[in-house]
DRENPA-3360 file (N, C-alpha, C; in nm, 2 decimals, always signed):
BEGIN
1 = XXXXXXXX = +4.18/+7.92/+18.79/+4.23/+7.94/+18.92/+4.18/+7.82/+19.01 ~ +4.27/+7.75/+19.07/+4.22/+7.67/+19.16/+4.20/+7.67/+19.31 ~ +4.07/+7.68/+19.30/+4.03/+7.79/+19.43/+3.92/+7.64/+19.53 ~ +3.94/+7.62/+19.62/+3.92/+7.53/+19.73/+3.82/+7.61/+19.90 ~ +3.74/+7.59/+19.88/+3.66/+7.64/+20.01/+3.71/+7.54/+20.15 ~ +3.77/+7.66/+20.20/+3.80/+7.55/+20.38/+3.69/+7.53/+20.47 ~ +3.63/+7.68/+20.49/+3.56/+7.65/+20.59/+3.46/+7.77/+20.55 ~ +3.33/+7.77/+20.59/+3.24/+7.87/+20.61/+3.21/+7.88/+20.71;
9 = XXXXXXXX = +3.18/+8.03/+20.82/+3.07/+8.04/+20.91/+3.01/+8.20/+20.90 ~ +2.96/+8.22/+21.02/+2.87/+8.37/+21.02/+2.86/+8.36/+21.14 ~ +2.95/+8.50/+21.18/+2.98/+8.54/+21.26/+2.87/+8.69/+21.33 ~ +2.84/+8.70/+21.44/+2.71/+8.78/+21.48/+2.75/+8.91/+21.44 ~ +2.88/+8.93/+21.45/+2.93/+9.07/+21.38/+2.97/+9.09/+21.27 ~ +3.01/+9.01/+21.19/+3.07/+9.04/+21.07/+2.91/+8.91/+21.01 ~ +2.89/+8.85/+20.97/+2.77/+8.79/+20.92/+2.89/+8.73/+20.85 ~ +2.86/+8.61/+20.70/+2.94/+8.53/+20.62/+3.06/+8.53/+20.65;
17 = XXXXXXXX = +3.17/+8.47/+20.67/+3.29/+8.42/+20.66/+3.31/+8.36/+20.59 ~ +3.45/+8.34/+20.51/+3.43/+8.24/+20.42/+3.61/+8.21/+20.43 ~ +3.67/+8.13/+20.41/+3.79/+8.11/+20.42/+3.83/+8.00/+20.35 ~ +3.92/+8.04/+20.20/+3.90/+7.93/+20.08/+4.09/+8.00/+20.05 ~ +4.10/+7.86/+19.95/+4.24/+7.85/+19.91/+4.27/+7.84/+19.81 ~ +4.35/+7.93/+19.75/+4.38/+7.96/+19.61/+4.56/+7.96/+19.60 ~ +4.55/+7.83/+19.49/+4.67/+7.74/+19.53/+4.79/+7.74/+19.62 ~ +4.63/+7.68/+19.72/+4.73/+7.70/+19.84/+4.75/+7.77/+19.96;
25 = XXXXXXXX = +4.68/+7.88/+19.91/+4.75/+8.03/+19.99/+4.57/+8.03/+20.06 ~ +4.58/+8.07/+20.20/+4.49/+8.06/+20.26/+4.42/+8.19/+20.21 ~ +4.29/+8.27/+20.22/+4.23/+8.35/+20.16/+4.07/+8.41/+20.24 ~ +4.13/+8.54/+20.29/+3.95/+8.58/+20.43/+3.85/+8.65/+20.34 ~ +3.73/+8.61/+20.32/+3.59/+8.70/+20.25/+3.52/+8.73/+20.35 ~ +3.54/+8.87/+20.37/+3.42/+8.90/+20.45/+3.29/+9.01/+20.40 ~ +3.12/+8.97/+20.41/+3.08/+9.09/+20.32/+3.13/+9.15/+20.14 ~ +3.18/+8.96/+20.08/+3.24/+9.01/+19.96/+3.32/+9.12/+19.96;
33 = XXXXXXXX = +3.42/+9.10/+20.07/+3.58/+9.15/+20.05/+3.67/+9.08/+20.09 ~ +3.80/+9.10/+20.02/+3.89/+8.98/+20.01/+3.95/+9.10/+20.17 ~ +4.04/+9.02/+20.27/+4.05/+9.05/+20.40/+4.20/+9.03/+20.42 ~ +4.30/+8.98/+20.29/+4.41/+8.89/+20.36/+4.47/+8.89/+20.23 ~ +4.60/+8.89/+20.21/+4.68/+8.88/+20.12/+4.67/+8.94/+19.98 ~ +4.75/+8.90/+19.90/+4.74/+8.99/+19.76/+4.73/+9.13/+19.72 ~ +4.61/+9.19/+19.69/+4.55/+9.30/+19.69/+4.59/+9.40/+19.84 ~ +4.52/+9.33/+19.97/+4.59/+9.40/+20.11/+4.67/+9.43/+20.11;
41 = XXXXXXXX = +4.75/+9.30/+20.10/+4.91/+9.35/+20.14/+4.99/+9.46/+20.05 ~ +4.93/+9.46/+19.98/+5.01/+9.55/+19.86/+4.95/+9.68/+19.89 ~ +4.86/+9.73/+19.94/+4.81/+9.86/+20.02/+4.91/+9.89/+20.13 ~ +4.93/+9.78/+20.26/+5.03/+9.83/+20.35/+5.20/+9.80/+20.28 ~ +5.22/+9.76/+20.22/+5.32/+9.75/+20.16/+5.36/+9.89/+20.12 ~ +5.26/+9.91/+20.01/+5.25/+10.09/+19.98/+5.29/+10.17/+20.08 ~ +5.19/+10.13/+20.21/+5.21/+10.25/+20.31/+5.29/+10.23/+20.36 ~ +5.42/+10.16/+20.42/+5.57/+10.19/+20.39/+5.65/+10.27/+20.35;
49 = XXXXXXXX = +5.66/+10.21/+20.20/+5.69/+10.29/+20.15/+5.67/+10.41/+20.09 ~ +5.55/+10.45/+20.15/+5.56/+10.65/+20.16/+5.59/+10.66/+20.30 ~ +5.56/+10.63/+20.41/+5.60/+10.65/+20.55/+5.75/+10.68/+20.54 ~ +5.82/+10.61/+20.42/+6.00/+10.64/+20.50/+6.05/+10.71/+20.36 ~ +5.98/+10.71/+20.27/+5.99/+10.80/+20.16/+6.06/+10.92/+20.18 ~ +6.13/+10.96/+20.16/+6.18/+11.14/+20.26/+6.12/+11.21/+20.12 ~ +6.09/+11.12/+20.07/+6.05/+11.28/+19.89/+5.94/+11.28/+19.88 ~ +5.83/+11.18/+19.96/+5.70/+11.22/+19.94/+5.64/+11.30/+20.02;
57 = XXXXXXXX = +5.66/+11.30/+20.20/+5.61/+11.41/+20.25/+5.70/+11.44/+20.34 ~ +5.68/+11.57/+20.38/+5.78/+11.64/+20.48/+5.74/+11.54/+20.61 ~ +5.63/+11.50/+20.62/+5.60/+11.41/+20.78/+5.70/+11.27/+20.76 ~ +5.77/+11.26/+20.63/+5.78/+11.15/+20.64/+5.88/+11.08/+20.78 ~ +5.86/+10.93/+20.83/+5.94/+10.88/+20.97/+6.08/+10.79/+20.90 ~ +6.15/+10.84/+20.99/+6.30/+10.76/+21.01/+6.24/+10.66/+21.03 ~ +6.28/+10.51/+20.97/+6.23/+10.39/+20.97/+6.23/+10.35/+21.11 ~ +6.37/+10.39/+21.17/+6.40/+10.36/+21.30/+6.35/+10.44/+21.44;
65 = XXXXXXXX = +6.26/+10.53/+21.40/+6.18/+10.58/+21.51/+6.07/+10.57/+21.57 ~ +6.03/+10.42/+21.46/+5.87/+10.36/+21.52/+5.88/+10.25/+21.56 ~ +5.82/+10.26/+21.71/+5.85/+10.20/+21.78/+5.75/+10.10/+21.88 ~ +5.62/+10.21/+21.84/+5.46/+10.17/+21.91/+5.41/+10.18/+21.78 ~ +5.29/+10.11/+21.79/+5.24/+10.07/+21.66/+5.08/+10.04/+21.72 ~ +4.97/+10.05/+21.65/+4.84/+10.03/+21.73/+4.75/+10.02/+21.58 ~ +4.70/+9.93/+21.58/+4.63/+9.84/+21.45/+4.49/+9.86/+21.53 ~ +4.35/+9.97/+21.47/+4.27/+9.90/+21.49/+4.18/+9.89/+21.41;
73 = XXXXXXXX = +4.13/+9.74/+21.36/+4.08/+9.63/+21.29/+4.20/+9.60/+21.22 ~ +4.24/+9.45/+21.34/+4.34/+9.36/+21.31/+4.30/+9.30/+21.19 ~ +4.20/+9.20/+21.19/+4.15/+9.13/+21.13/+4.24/+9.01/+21.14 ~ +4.27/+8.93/+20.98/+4.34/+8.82/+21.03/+4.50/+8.88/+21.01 ~ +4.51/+8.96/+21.06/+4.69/+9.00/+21.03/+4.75/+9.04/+20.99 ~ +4.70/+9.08/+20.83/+4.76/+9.09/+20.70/+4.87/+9.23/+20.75 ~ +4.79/+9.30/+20.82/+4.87/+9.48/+20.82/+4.99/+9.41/+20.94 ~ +4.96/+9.36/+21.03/+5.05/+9.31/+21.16/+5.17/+9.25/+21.08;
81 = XXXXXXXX = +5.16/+9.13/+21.00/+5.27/+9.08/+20.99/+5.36/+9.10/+20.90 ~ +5.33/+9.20/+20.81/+5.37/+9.32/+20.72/+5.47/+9.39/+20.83 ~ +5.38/+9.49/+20.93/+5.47/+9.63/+20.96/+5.54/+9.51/+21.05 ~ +5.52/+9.40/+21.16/+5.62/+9.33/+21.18/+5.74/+9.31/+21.10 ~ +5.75/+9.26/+20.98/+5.86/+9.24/+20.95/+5.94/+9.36/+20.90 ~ +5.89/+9.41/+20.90/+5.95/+9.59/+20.86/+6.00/+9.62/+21.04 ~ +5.94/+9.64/+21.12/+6.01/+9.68/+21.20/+5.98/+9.59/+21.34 ~ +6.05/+9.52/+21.37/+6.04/+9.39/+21.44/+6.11/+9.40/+21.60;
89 = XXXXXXXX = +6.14/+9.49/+21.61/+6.17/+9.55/+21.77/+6.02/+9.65/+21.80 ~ +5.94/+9.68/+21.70/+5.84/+9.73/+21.76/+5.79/+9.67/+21.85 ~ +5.67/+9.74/+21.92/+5.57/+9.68/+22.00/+5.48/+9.74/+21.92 ~ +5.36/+9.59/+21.86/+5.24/+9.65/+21.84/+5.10/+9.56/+21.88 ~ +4.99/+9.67/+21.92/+4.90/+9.66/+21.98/+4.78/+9.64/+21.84 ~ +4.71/+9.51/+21.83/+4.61/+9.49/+21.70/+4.48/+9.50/+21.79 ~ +4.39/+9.59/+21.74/+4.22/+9.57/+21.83/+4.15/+9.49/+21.71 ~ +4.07/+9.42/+21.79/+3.98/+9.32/+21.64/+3.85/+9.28/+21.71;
97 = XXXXXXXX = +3.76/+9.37/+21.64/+3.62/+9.35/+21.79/+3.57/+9.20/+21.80 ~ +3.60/+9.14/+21.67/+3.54/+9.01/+21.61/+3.61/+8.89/+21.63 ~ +3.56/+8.82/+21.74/+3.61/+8.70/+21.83/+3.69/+8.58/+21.73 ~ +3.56/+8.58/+21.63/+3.54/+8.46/+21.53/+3.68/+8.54/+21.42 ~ +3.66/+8.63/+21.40/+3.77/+8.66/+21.29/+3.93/+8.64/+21.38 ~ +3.95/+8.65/+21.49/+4.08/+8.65/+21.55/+4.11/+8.47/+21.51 ~ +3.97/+8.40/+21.58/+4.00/+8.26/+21.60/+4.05/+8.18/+21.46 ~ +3.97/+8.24/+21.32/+4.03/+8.25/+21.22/+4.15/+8.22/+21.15;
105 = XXXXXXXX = +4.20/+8.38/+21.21/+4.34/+8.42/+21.23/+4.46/+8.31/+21.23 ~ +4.42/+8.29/+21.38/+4.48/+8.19/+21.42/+4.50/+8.06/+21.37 ~ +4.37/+8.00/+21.30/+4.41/+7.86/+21.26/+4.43/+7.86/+21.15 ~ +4.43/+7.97/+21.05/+4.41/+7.96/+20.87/+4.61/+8.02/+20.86 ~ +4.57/+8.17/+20.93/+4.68/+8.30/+20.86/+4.80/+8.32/+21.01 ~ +4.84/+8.22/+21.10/+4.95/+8.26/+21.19/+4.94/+8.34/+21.28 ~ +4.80/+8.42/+21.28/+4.81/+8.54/+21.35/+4.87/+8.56/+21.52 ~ +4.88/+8.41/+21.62/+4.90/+8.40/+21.67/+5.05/+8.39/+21.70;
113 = XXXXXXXX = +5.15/+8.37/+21.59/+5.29/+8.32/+21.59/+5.34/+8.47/+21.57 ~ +5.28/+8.59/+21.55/+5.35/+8.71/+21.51/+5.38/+8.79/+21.68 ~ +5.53/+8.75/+21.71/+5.57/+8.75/+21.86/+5.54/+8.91/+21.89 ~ +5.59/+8.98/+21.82/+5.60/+9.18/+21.90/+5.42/+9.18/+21.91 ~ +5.34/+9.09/+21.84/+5.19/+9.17/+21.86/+5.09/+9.16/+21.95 ~ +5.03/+9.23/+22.03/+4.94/+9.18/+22.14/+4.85/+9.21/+22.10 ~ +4.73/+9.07/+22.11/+4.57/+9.10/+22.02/+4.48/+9.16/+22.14 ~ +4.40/+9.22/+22.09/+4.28/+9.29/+22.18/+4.14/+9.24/+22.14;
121 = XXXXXXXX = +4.07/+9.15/+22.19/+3.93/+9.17/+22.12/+3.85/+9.25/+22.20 ~ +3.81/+9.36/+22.16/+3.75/+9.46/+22.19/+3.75/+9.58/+22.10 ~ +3.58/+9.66/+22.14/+3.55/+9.71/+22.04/+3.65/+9.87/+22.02 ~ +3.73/+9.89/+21.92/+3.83/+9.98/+21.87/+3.80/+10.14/+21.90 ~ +3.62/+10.15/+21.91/+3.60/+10.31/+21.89/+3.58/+10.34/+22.08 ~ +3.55/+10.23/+22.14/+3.55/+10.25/+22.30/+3.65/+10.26/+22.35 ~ +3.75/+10.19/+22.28/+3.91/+10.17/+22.36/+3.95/+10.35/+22.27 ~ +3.94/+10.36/+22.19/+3.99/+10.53/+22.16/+3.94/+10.59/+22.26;
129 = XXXXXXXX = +3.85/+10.56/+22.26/+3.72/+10.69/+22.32/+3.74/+10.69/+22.49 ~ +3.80/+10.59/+22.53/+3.87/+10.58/+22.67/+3.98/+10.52/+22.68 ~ +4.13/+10.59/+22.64/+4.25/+10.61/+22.65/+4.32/+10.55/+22.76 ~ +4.25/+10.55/+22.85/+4.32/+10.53/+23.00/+4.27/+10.40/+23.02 ~ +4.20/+10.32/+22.92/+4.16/+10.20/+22.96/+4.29/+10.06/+22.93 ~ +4.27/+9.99/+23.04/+4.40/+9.88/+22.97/+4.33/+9.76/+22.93 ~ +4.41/+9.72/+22.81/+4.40/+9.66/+22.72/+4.42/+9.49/+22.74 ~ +4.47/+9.51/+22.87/+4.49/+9.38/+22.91/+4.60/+9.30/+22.86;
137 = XXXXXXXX = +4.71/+9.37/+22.83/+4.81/+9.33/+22.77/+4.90/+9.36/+22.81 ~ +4.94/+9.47/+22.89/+5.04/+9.56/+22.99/+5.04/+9.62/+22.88 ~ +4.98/+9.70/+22.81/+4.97/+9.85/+22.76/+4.89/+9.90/+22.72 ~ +4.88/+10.05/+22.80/+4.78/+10.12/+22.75/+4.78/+10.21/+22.66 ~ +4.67/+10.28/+22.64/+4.69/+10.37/+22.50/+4.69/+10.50/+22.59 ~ +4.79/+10.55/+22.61/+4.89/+10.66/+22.64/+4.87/+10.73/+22.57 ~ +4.86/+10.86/+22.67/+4.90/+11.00/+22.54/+5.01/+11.02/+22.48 ~ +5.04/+11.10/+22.33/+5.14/+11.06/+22.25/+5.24/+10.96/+22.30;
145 = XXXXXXXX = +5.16/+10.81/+22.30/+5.24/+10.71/+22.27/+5.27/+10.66/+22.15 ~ +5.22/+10.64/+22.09/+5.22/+10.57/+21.96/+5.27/+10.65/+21.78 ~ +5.35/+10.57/+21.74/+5.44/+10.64/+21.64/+5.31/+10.60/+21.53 ~ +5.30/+10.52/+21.51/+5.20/+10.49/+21.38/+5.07/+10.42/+21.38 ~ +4.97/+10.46/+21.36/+4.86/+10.45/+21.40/+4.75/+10.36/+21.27 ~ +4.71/+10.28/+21.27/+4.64/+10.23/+21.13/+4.53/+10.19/+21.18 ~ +4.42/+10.28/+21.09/+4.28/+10.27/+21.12/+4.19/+10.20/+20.98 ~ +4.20/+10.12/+21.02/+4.15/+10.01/+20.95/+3.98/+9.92/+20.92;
153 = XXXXXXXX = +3.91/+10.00/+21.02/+3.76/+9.96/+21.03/+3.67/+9.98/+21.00 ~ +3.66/+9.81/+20.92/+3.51/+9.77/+20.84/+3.47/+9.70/+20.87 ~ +3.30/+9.70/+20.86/+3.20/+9.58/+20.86/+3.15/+9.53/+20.74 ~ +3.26/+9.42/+20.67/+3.23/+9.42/+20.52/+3.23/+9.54/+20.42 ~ +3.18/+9.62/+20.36/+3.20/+9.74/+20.31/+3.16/+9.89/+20.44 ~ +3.08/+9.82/+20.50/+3.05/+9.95/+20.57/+3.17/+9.98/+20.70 ~ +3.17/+10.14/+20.70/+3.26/+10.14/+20.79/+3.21/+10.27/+20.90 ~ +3.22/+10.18/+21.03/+3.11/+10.24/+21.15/+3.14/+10.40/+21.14;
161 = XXXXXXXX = +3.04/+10.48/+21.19/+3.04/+10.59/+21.17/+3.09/+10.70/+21.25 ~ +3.10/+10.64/+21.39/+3.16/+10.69/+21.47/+3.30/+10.72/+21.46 ~ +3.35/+10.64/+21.40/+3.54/+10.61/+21.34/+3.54/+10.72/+21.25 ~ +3.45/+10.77/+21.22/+3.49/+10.92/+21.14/+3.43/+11.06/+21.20 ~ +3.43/+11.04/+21.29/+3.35/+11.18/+21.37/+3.50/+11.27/+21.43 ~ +3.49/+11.38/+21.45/+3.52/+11.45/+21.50/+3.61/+11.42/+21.66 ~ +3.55/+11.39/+21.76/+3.57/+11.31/+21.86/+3.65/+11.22/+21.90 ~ +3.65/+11.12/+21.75/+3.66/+10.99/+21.76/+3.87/+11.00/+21.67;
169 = XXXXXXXX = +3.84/+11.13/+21.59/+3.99/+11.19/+21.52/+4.04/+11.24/+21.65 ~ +3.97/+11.31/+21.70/+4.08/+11.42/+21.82/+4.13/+11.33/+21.91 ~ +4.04/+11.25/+21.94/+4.12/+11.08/+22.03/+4.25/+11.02/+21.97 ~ +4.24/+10.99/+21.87/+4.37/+10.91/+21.80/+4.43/+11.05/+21.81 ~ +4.44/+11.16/+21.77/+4.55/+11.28/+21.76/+4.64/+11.26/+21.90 ~ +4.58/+11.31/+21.99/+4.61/+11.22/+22.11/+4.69/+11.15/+22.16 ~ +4.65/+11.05/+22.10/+4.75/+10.92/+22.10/+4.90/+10.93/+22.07 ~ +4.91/+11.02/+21.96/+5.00/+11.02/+21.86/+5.13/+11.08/+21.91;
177 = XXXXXXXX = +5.26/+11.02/+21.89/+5.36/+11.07/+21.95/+5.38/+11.22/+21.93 ~ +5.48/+11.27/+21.92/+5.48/+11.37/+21.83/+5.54/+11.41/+21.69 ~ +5.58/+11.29/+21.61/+5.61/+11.27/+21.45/+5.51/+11.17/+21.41 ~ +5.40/+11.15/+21.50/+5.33/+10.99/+21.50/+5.25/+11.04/+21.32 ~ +5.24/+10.92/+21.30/+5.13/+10.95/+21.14/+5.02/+10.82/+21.21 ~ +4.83/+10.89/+21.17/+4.77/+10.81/+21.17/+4.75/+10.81/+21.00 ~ +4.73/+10.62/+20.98/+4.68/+10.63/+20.84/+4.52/+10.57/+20.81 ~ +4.40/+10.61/+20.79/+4.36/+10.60/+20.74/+4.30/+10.48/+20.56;
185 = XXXXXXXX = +4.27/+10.39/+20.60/+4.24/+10.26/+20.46/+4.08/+10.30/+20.41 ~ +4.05/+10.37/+20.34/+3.92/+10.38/+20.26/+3.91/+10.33/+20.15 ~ +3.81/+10.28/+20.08/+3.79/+10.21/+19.98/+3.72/+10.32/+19.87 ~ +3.76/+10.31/+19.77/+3.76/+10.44/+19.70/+3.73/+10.42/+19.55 ~ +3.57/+10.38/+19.56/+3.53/+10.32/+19.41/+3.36/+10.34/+19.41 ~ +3.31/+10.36/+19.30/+3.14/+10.42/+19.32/+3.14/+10.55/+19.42 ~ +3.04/+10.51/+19.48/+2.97/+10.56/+19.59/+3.08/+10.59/+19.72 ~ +3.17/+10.49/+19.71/+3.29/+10.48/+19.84/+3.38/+10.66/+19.83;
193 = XXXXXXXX = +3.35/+10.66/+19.66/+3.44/+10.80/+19.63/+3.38/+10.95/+19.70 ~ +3.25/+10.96/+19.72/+3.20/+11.07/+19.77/+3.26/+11.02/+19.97 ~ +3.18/+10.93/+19.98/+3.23/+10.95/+20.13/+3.37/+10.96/+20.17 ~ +3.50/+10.89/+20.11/+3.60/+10.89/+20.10/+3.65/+11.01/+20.12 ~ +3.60/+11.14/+20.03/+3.60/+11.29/+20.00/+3.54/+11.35/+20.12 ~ +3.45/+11.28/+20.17/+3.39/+11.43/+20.30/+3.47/+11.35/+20.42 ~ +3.50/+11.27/+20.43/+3.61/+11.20/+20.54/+3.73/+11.26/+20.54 ~ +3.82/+11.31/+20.41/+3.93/+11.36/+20.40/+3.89/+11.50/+20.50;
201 = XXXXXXXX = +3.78/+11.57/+20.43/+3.76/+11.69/+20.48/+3.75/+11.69/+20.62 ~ +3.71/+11.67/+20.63/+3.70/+11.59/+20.83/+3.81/+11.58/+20.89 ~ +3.91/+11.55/+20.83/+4.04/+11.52/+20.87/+4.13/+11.62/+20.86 ~ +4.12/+11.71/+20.77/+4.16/+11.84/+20.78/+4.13/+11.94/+20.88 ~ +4.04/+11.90/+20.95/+3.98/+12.01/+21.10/+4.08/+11.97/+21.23 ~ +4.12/+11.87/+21.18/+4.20/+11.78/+21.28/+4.32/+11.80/+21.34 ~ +4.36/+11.74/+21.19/+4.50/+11.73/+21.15/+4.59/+11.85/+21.12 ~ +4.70/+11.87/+21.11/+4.78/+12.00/+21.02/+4.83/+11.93/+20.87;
209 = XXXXXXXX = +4.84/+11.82/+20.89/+4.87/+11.79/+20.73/+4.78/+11.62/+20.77 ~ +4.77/+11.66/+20.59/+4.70/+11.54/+20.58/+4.74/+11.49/+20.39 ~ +4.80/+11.39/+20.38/+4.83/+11.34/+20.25/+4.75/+11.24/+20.19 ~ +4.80/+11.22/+20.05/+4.65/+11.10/+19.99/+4.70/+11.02/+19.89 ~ +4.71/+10.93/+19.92/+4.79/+10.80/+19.82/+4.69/+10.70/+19.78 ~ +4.66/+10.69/+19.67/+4.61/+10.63/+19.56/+4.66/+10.47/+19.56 ~ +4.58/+10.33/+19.61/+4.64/+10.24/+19.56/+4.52/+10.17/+19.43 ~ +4.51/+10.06/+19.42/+4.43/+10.02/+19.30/+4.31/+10.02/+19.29;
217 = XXXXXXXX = +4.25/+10.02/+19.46/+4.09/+10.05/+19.47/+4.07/+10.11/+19.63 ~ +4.15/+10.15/+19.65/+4.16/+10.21/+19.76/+4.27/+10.41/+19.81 ~ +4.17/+10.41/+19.93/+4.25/+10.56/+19.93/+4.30/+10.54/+20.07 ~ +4.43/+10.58/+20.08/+4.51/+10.61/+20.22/+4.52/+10.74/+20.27 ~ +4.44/+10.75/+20.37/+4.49/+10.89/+20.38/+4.58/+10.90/+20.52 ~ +4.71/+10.99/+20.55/+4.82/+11.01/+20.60/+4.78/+11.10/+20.69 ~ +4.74/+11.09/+20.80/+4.75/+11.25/+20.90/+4.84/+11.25/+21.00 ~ +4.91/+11.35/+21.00/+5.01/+11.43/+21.16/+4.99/+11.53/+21.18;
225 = XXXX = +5.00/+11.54/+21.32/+4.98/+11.61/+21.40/+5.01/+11.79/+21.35 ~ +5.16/+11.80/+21.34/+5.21/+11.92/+21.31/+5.27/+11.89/+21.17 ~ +5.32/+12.04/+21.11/+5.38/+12.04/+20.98/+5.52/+12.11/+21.07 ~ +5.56/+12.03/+20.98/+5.77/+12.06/+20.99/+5.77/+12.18/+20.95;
% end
């Protein structure tokens, strides 16, 4: 593999950066996780196509009915310019607490050229946790506004604890239109398997349905609001 180091730094919130090229193709490590391409994309790829699936879940969305979209942990893009080109009259809102990973973004992976998306750097569990706050983008996070919701936040393997509380679920429910699906990205290997499992459970106090899709090292989990 012909694999090329661009840049390294360490960032006060994420620690190591690392951003190398493998023929070619720009490439994010953060905390010994790949952040960008390949492996990623082929997770939100997946979550697509169960979202418009009509045989996988009764929640499933008419491709043409999502319309708000709210990414939080953007990172460098990967999920953004994915559901962008799937549905490109959306509007979508990316939170990414990490300055240095946005700036990244920008000079490695395009993140700045992806037109429907407005970046937020700010921290993801405060902006839930206060709804009526604006974003500084001319949108706020509105009650059931948002058709699809992707909760995406890590610090390298760990992922903050608050993002799985009780509180922090009932806030995104909230959010959620009324067909809205939030999904859930857990990593779902060793040790990640037990917490992965009392998280689901969690989500079930929440939610009325909640589904679970299997990608190669990772678990998706699907919640809405109501069952059809």
């Amino acid at each position: 593999m012909l694999k090329k180091l661009l840049e390294k730094t360490n960032s006060p919130i994420n620690g190591d950066i690392t951003i190398y090229s493998v023929f070619g193709s720009p490439k994010m490590n953060i905390g010994g996780l790949l952040q960008s391409g390949g492996v990623v994309a082929d997770i939100w790829k997946r979550s697509i196509k169960t979202i418009n699936n009509q045989q996988s879940f009764d929640f499933a969305q008419d491709r043409s009915t999502i319309s708000n979209i709210l990414i939080l942990g953007l990172g460098c893009g990967t999920v953004a310019r994915i559901f962008s080109k799937k549905w490109p009259k959306a509007k979508i809102v990316g939170v990414e607490i990490d300055p240095e990973v946005i700036k990244l973004g920008k000079k490695y992976f395009g993140l700045g050229e992806i037109s429907n998306l407005k970046i937020v750097c700010s921290d993801a569990i405060k902006i839930i946790s206060n709804p009526s706050t604006s974003l500084r983008t001319g949108h706020q996070l509105t009650i059931s506004n948002f058709d699809l919701i992707i909760v995406d936040l890590y610090l390298g393997e760990q992922i903050p604890r608050k993002s799985e509380s009780l509180i922090f679920l009932k806030s995104l429910k909230k959010l959620l239109s009324e067909n809205g699906i939030v999904i859930f990205n857990r990593l779902f290997w060793n040790g990640h398997k037990k917490k992965a499992k009392l998280f689901v459970k969690t989500t079930q106090k929440v939610f009325k349905q909640v589904k679970l899709v299997r990608t190669v090292a990772n678990l998706l989990v699907f919640c809405q609001k109501y069952k059809r």
